[in-house]
C-alpha positions in Angstrom: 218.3 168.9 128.3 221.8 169.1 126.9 223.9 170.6 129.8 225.4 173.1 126.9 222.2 174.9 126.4 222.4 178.9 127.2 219.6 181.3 127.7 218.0 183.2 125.2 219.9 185.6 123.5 218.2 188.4 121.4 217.5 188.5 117.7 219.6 191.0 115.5 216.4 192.5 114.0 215.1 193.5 116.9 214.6 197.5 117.6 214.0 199.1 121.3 210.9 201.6 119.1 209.2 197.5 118.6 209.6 197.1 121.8 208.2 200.2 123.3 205.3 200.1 120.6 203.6 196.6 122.5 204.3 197.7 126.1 201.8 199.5 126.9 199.4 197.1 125.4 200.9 193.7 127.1 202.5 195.0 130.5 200.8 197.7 133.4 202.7 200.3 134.3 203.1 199.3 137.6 205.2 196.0 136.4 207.3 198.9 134.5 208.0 200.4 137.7 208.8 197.5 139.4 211.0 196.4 136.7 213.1 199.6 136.9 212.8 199.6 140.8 214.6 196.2 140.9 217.8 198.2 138.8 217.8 201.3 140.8 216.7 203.4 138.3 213.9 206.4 138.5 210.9 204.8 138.0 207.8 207.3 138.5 205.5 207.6 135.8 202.1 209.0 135.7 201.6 207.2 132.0 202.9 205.3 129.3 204.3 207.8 127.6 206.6 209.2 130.4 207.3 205.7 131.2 208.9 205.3 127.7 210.3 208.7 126.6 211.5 209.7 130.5 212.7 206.5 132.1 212.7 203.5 129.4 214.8 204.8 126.4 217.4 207.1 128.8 218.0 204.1 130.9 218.4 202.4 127.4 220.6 205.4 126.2 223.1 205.5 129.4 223.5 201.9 129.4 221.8 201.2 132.6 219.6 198.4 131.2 219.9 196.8 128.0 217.9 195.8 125.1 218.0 192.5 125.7 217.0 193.3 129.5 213.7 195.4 128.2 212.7 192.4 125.5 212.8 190.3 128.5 210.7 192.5 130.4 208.3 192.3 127.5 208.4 188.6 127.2 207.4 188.4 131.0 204.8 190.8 130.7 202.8 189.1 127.5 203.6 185.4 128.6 202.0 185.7 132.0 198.2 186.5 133.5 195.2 186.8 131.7 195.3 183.9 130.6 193.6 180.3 130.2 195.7 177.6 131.2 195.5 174.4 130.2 197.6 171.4 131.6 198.8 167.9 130.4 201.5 165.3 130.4 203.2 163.7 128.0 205.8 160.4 128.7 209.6 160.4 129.7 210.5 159.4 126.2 208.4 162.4 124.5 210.0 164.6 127.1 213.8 163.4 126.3 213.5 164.3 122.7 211.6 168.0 123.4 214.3 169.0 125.3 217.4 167.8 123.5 218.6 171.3 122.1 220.4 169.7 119.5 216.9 168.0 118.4 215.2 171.2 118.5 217.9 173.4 117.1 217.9 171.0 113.7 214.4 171.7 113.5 214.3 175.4 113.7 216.9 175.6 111.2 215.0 173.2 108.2 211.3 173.8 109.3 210.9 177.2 107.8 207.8 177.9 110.4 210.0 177.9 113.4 212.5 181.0 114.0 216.1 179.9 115.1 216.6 178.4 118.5 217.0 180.1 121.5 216.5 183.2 120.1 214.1 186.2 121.2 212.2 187.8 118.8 209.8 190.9 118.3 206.3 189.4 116.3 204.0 192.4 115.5 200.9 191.6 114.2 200.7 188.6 112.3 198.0 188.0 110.0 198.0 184.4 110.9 199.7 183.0 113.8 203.3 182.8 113.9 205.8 181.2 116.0 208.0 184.1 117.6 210.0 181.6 119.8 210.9 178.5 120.7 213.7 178.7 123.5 215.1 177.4 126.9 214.2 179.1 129.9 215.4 176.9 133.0 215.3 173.1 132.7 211.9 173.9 130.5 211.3 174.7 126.6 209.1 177.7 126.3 207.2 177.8 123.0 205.7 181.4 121.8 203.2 181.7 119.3 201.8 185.5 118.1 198.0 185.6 116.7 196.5 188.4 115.5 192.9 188.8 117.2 189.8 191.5 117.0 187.8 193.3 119.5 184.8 195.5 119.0 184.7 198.8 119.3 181.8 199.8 121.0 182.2 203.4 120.1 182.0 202.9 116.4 178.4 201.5 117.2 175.8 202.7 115.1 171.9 202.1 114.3 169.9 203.0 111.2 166.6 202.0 109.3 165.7 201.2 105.9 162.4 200.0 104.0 161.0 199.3 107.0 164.4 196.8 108.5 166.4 198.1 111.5 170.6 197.8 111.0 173.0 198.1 113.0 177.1 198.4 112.9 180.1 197.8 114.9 184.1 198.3 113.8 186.8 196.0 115.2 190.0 196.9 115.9 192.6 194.3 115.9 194.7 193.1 118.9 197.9 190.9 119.7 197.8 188.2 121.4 200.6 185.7 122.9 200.0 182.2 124.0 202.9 179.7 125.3 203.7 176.7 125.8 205.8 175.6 128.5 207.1 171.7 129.1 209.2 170.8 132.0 211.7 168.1 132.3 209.3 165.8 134.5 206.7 165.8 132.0 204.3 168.6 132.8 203.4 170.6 129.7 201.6 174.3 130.2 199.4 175.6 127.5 198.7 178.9 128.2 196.0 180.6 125.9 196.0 184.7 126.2 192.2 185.0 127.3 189.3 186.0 124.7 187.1 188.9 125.1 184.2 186.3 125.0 183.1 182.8 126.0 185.3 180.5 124.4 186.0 176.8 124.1 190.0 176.8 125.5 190.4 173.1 125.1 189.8 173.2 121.4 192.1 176.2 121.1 194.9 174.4 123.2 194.7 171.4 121.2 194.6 173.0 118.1 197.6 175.2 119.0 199.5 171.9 120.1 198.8 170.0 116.6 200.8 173.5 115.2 203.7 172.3 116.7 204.5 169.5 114.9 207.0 167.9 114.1 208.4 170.1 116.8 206.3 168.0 119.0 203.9 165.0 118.8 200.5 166.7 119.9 198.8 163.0 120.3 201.4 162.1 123.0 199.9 164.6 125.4 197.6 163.8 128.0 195.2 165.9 129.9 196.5 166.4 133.6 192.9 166.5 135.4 192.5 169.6 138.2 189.9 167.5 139.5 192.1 167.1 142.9 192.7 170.9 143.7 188.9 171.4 143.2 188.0 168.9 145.7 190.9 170.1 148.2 189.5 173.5 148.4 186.5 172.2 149.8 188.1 169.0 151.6 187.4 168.5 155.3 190.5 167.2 156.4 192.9 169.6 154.6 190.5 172.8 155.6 193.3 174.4 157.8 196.0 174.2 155.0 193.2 175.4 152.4 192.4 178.3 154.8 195.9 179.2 154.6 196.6 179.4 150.8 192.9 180.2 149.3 190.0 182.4 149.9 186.6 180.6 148.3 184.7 182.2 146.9 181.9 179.8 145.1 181.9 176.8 144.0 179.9 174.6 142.5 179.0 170.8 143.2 177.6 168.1 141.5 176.3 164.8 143.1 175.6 160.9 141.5 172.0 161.9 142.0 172.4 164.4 139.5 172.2 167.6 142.5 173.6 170.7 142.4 174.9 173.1 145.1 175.7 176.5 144.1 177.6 178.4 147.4 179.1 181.8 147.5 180.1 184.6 149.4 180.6 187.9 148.7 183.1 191.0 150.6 186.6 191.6 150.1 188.9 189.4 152.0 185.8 187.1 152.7 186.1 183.0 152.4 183.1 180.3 152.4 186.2 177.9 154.5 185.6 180.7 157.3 181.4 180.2 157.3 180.8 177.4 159.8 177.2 177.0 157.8 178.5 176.9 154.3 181.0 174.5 155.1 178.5 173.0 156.9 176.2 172.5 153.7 179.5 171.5 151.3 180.2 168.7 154.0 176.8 167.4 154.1 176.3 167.4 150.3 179.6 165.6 149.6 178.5 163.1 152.1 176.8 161.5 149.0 179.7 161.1 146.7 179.9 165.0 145.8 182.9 166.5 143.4 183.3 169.9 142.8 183.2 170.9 139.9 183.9 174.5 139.8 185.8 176.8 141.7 186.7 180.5 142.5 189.4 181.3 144.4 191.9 184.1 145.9 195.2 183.0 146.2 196.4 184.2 149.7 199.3 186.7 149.8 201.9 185.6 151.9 205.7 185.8 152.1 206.1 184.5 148.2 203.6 186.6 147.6 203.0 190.5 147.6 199.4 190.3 146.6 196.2 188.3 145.8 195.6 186.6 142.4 192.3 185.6 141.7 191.9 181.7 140.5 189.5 180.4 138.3 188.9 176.2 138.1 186.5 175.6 135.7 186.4 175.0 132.1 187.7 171.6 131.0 188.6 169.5 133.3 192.6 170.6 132.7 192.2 174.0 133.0 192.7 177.4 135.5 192.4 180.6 134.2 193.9 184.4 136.5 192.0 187.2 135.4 195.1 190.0 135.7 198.3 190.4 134.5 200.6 188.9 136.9 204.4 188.8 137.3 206.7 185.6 136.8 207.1 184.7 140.0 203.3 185.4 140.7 202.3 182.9 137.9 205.1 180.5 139.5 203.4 180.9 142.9 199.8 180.2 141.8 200.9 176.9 139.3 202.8 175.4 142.3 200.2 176.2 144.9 197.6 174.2 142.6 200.4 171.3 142.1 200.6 171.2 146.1 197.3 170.7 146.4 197.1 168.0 144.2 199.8 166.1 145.8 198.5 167.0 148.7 194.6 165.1 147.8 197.0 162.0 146.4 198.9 161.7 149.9 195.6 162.1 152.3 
């Protein structure tokens, strides 16, 4: 990455009213109050609409945060949690032409999809989806794409008959979503999809958001970068202690050559299958024929870098972890390199 690069800086169209109108919908209040915690400023608030009228837009007014800072805060907010994420790598040669800012700056400027470089952006609700950003954040290139999505509303449900047939009815009510893309300077690429309200097939939706990158990117340059390894160190013997440590296991589920299938679980807060001497006892014994695991659920173990537990999901594609909450920055952080440790971890054994 060209050693000239700067951060993000904000786009001239962009109003605090936009902001505040997709903050309650992509952030939780208690991210709000931690957000105004961490600048010393009042930060009680009962709701959203104290949060915005009593502490957001004076602290805007007096100058004690700025719009830039509060677009930020919304950034973090939509670009993390909830969220399918899908990995891959592409080659060092791929990688050195992503993240030449002048490479990417050109493009921006004559491909009239992409918005200028570096730039935040406010994308409401798009009727197709729209690339808000493409910027640098770190040693990475963070790609932002806005969809517009629809939920039912189960309120709006109605019934009726006629000539003898039985109809029924159900309004939507659309929804914004924002997925990422993230690619690092050693090759790792993050597809992040904001999660559906139904079963869905996030591999397809990854690749497909990919392919709308071009010429930004080359799509058939990237790889899947298996999980495969942090499933199986979950449930590893010899790295059980360290497991203990970072994850709470929940279930799993493992498949052997002779086409068997063990389903463990365990249920209670604060409760792990690593700490049952008889369900480890089972996982050890099936794996003894060549098991893999091939799904997991986990809790990510507060600690010292972190303030809370984040529940994991490894299942889907064989790429792919999903968290089920909306999670800070340096939450998401945690959990991403807590799953990369345990891969290098299954390549070092």
């Amino acid at each position: 990455m060209n050693r000239h690069a700067s951060a993000a800086s904000l786009a001239s169209d962009v109003t605090a009213e936009q902001i505040f109108k997709f903050l309650p919908s992509q952030a939780t209040l208690e991210q709000a109050k931690t957000f105004l915690a961490k600048r010393s400023i009042s930060f009680s608030a009962g709701s959203w609409d104290f949060m915005i009228n009593e502490r957001l837009k004076p602290a805007l007014k007096d100058g004690t945060v700025s719009l830039l800072e509060v677009a930020g805060f919304l950034a973090e907010a939509e670009e993390h949690g909830k969220q399918h994420v899908l990995l891959y790598r592409i080659g060092k040669s791929e990688v050195a032409r992503i993240l030449d800012t002048n490479y990417l700056r050109a493009i921006c400027a004559t491909e009239s999809r992409f918005p200028p470089f570096n730039s935040r952006s406010i994308v409401g609700v798009p009727e197709s989806p729209t690339i808000s950003e493409v910027r640098t954040e770190g040693t990475t290139i963070v790609i932002k794409v806005i969809e517009k999505r629809y939920v039912r509303d189960e309120s709006s449900y109605r019934e009726w008959e006629k000539d003898g047939q039985l109809f029924t009815s159900v309004d939507t009510r659309p929804y914004r979503a924002a997925n990422v893309v993230r690619i690092h300077s050693d090759g790792l690429c993050e597809v992040r999809i904001h999660s559906h309200m139904d079963a869905y097939d996030y591999g397809v939706e990854a690749r497909a958001l990919l392919t709308n990158l071009e010429p930004l990117i080359d799509s058939k340059k990237f790889s899947s970068y298996s999980l495969q390894d942090a499933k199986q160190y979950v449930c590893d013997p010899k790295h059980r202690k360290k497991a203990m440590e970072a994850f709470d296991v929940k279930h799993t589920e493992h498949l052997d050559l002779a086409e068997g299938r063990l389903r463990p679980s365990i249920s209670g807060y604060g409760t792990s299958m690593l700490n049952s001497s008889s369900l480890t006892a089972a996982i050890d014994a099936f794996h003894v024929t060549e098991g893999t695991v091939h799904r997991a659920g986990l809790t990510v173990r507060s600690c010292k870098g972190l303030r809370r537990n984040i529940n994991l999901g490894l299942s889907g594609e064989d790429n792919e972890f999903f968290l089920t909450a909306k999670v800070t920055k340096s939450e998401y952080e945690y959990v991403l390199q807590t799953i990369l440790g345990a891969m290098k971890a299954m390549k070092l054994k």
